[in-house]
Phi, psi and omega in degrees: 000142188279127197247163172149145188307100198319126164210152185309298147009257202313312175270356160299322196258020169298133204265185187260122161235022179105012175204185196241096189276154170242111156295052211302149190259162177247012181254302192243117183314107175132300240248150188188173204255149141230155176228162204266133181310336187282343160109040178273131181254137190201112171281149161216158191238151187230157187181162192231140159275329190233192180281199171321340205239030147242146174305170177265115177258180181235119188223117156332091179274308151187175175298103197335153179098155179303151350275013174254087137314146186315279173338328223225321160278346178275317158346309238247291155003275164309324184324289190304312197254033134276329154314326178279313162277344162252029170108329187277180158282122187297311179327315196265315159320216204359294206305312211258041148248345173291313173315304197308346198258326173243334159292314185284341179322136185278323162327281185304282236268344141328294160335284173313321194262319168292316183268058150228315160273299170311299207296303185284343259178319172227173203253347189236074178233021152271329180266336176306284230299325179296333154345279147342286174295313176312293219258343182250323179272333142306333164296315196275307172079216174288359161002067195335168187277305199312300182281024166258161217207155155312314189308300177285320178307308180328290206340309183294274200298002181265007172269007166281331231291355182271332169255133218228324164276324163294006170245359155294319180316275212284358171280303167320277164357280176300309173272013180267317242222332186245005145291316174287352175262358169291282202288290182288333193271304187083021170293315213220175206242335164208165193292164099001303188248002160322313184261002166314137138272147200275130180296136182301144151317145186252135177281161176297117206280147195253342192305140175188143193266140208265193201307318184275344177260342157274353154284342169290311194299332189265347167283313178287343180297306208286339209262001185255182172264168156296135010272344212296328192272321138341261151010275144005278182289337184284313164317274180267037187255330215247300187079035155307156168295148149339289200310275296235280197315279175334319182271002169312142171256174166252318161331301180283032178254148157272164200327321196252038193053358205282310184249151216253048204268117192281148145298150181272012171283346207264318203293147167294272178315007162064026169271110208267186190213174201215133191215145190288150181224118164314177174289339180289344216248272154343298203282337184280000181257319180302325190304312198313315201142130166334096122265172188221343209225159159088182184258163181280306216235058187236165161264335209245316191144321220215316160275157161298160161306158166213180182084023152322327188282327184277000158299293242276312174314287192314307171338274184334277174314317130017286170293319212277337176286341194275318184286322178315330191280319170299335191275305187291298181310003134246028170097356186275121171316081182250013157343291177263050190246138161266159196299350172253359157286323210279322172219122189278174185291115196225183187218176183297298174281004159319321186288331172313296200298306218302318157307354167278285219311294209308311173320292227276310184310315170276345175105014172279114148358148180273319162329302187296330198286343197281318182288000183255328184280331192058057160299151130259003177261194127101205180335354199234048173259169164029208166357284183334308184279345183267329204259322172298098190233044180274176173215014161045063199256305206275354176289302156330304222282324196280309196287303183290321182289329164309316170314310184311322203304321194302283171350291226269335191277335178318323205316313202262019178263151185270322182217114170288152158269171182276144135324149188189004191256084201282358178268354168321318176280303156297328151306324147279349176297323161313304180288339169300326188300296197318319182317312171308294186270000000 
């Protein structure tokens, strides 16, 4: 059989020659070409498990063309008869990455790791999964698990490095998941990421928007269209999440609007909740129109909205003009001030805190505002949370129409005030009883 040094060259000019010949390389012991009478090129690799007196096996590494280049197969090779000296077998390599390519694949063993482990195991594994899907499984796609590297996680997670919580997530996540495919399983033989440094804690954000910037935002609100201004306003008329307000139905309104029944698929905490809608909250629905069926906040009919970031952008400018014209008509110099002095950088869920701090400010319990948010942490932790099943419906229901009021009053301020009248609240708790009795 004919030796020479294996090169793209050389096996471009290898002729066809009616029978099916081999070509051995003269640099790595094993490694050789074959070729097909029709004149299909295909590396291989040869190798003894034993000494002389066991036969000679063989293994397919692949078909000349991409992705096996002469190099990239000699590569491969070298791979192989490092394996042959320590004892495996190539044959049982190749069986168990072909498995691993279709059992190990990380999309399925995603899958697999949410309902054995997560479903059973955490209380927020609706929000992992949704994690997954987004933000993890386009990277990886079918990938064996075994050919994910530090590297590629690093990779993933510094496209994170702009959400500083969603890359705490997903890191938990991801070393929960190649330890159990480790520890408990035995898939795989070590994580990745043992030797990762641990993503930091992210501290906790302080941003809440004050009285005057949430009067731009229920003015830039009323100046926007369907679906966003709707949306929008429904977002802090309720003080539900994105996700939760997007995935609204009309099917979970009751008949007179009043209440509010979340599915726990919509819930952070995988809970389902149950939540009173103020009046302002109530007239943005009726505006849509007499429906029954369907998502609230769709274009198409059938999907949810999308293009929040380029809302949130048009929002912003919205605000930052509404406050420069309110600033001036009081008299104020705000020329040389920039739009990011005038309104600093805030997100959708700001708007949650900025409605507890305002509640909390009127004198609502913190039990209600925790029970208007569907904390499960603070008051609903430990004892509290296995024995209280109370849901503070007619307590909700009073504290969010003070919110709309605030909200709805703003319209008509030259310099919004902070809320600041902590008896507002006790004083309808009142009147409600008296009302009762």
């Amino acid at each position: 059989m004919p030796s020479l040094k294996i090169t793209k060259r050389a096996v471009d000019a290898l002729p066809a020659t009616g029978s099916q010949t081999f070509v051995w390389d003269t640099e790595v012991k094993g490694f050789g070409l074959k070729v097909t009478p029709a004149g299909k090129r295909t590396y291989v690799f040869q190798y003894r498990t034993g000494g002389r007196e066991t036969a000679t096996q063989r293994v397919t590494i692949g078909e000349h063309g991409s992705p096996w280049s002469p190099d990239a197969a000699r590569k491969e090779a070298l791979r192989l008869s490092g394996l042959v000296r320590q004892g495996g077998d190539p044959r049982e390599d190749a069986r168990q990455r072909r498995k691993a390519a279709v059992t190990l694949a990380f999309s399925d063993y995603a899958d697999f790791f949410v309902d054995r482990y997560l479903k059973p195991k955490w209380k927020t594994w609706r929000e992992a999964e949704r994690i997954l899907n987004r933000d993890v499984k386009p990277m990886f796609r079918r990938r064996p698990l075994p050919s994910i590297s530090k590297g590629d996680i690093d990779d993933l997670l510094s496209g994170m490095d702009d959400r500083p919580a969603l890359k705490r997530q997903a890191y938990a996540i991801l070393k929960k998941l190649f330890n159990w495919a480790v520890k408990t399983r035995g898939d795989i033989v070590a994580s990745p990421m043992d030797s990762m440094e641990a993503v930091s804690t992210v501290p906790s954000r302080a941003r809440h928007l004050a009285a005057e910037e949430l009067a731009a935002f229920v003015l830039a609100v009323d100046q926007t269209p369907f679906p966003f201004g709707p949306y929008f306003r429904m977002l802090a008329g309720t003080l539900q999440r994105r996700a939760t307000v997007a995935g609204a139905e009309w099917s979970q309104f009751s008949r007179n609007r009043e209440l509010w029944s979340i599915p726990a698929q919509l819930m952070k905490n995988g809970l389902d909740h149950v939540g009173p809608c103020n009046s302002d909250v109530r007239e943005t629905l009726e505006s849509l129109g007499p429906k029954r069926a369907g998502l609230i906040f769709t274009t198409t009919g059938s999907t949810g909205i999308s293009g929040f970031s380029k809302a949130k952008s048009a929002l912003d400018r919205r605000m930052t003009k509404i406050l420069r014209a309110r600033a001036e008509q009081r008299g104020e110099d705000v020329a040389d001030i920039h739009d990011s002095v005038l309104l600093p950088p805030w997100r959708f869920h700001d708007l949650r805190r900025t409605g507890v701090t305002a509640l909390q400010a009127m004198g609502v319990p913190v039990e209600v505002t925790e029970d208007i948010l569907a904390h499960t942490s603070g008051t609903r932790e430990g004892v509290a949370g296995v024995y209280n099943k109370y849901r503070y419906l007619p307590e909700k229901r009073i504290a969010l129409e003070l919110w709309g009021e605030f909200l709805r009053d703003l319209r008509s301020t030259t310099l919004a005030a902070e809320p600041h009248r902590k008896w507002l609240y006790a004083d309808r708790l009142k009147r409600l009883d008296a009302d009762a009795t």
